[in-house]
C-alpha positions as CSV (number, residue, x, y, z in Angstrom):
1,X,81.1,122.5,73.1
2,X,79.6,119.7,72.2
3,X,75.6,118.9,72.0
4,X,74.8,116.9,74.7
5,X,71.3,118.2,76.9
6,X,70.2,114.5,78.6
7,X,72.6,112.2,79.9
8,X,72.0,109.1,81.3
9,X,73.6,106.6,83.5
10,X,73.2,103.2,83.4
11,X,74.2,100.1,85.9
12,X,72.6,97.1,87.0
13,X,70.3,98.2,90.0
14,X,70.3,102.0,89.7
15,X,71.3,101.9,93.9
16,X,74.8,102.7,94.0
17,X,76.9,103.0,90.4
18,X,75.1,105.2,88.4
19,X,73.3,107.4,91.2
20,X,76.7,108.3,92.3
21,X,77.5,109.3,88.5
22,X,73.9,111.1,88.7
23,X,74.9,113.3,91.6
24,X,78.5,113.8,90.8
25,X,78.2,114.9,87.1
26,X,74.9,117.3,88.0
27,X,77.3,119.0,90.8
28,X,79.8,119.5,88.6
29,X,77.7,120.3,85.6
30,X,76.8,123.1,87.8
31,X,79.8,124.0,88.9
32,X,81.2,124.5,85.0
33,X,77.4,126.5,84.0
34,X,77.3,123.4,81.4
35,X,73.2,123.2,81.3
36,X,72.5,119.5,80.9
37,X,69.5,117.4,82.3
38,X,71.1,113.8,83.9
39,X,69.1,110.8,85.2
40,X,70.3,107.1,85.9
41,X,68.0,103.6,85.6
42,X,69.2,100.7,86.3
43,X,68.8,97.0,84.0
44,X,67.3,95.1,87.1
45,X,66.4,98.2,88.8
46,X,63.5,98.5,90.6
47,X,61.2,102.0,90.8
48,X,61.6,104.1,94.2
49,X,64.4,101.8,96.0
50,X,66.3,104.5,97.5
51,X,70.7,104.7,97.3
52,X,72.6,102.4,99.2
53,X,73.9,103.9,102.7
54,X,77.6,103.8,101.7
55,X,76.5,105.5,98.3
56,X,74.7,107.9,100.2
57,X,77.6,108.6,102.2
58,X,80.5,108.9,99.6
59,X,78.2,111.6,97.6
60,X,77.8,114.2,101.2
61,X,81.7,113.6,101.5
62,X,81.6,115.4,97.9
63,X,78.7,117.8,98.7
64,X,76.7,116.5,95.8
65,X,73.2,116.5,96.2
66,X,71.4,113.4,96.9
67,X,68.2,114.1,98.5
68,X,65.2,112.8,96.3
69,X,67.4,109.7,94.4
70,X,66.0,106.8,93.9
71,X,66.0,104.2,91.8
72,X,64.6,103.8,88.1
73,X,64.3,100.5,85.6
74,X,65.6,101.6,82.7
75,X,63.2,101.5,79.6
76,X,62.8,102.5,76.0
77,X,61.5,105.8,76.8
78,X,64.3,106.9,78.9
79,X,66.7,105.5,76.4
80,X,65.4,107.7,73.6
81,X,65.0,110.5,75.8
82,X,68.6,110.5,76.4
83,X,71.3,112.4,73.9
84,X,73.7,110.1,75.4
85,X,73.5,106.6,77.4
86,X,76.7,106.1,79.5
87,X,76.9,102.2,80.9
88,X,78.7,101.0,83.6
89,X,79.6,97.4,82.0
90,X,78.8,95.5,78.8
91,X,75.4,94.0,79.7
92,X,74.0,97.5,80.5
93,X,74.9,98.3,76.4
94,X,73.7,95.0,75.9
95,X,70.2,95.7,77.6
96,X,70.2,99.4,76.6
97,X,70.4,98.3,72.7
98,X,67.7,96.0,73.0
99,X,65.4,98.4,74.2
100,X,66.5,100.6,71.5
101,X,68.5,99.2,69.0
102,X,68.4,102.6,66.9
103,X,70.3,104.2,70.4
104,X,73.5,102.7,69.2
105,X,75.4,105.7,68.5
106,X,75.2,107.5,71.6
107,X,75.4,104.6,74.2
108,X,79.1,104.9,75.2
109,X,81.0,103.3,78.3
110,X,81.6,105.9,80.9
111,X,85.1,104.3,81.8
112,X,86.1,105.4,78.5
113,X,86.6,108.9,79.4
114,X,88.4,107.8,81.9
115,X,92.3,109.3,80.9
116,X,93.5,106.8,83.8
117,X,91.6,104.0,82.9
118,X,93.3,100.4,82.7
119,X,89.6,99.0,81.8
120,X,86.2,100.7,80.4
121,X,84.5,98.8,82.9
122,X,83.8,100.1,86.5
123,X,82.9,97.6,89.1
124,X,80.0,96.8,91.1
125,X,80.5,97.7,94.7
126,X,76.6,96.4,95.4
127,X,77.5,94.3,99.0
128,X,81.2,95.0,99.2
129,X,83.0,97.0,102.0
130,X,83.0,100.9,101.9
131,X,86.7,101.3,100.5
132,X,85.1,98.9,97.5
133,X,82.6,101.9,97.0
134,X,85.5,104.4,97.7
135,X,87.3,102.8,94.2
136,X,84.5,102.7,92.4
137,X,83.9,106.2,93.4
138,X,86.8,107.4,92.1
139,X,86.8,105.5,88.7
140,X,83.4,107.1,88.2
141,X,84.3,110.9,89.1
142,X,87.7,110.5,86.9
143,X,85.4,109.5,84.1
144,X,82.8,112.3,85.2
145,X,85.8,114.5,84.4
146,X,86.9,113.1,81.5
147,X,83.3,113.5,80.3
148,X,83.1,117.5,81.1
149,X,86.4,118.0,79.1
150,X,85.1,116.4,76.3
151,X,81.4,118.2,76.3
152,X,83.5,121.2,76.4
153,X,85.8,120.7,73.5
């Protein structure tokens, strides 16, 4: 099993992307007894916003807990805190690397463990319809799975 105690997520305003890859991976973090700490921040985040409503709603359809999410900016501190810094598209690895340009190693795409993936990226649903979410969704919790095989190997 790999090393890996703090993971972070990373997207652009820390409301709907990587909250939902927050909430996901710590229910089924749980779920494999993989102890792991996970957080999220976003590059234009702001502090204390809470998850949009479809967000909120996509993570009770999969019984994750989301009571006491909110937003977070992402910052150098968080970035070094983490063992691993999974971004959403390449300006979050852009942003994360200039906070910490020694955090190259372990800033990683979380589309690429992704075994179905056509693209590394996974797109913004911020202001689109709910089956917009529903894709994004599902791109993040294939990667989320993709992710626990590899911890475990």
């Amino acid at each position: 099993m790999k090393d890996v105690k703090r993971i972070l997520f990373v997207c652009t305003g820390n409301s709907c992307r990587s909250i939902m890859a927050e909430a996901y991976l710590r229910k089924r973090l749980d779920e494999e007894g993989i102890k792991a700490e996970v957080r999220s921040a976003g590059t234009l985040g702001l502090d204390g916003m809470p998850p949009t409503k479809e967000a909120l709603k996509l993570l009770e359809r999969e019984g994750a807990a989301s009571g006491g999410l909110e937003s977070k900016k992402l910052s150098k501190d968080i970035v070094e805190w983490a063992d691993m810094v999974l971004v959403m598209e390449p300006e979050h690895k852009s942003r994360a690397l200039e906070l910490s340009p020694e955090a190259g190693s372990k800033v990683r795409y979380l589309g690429e463990f992704n075994p179905e993936r056509s693209d590394i990226v996974i797109p913004d649903p911020i202001g689109r319809p709910l089956a917009f979410y529903r894709a994004s969704f599902r791109l993040i919790k294939q990667s989320s799975e993709g992710l626990i095989k590899w911890i475990k190997e």
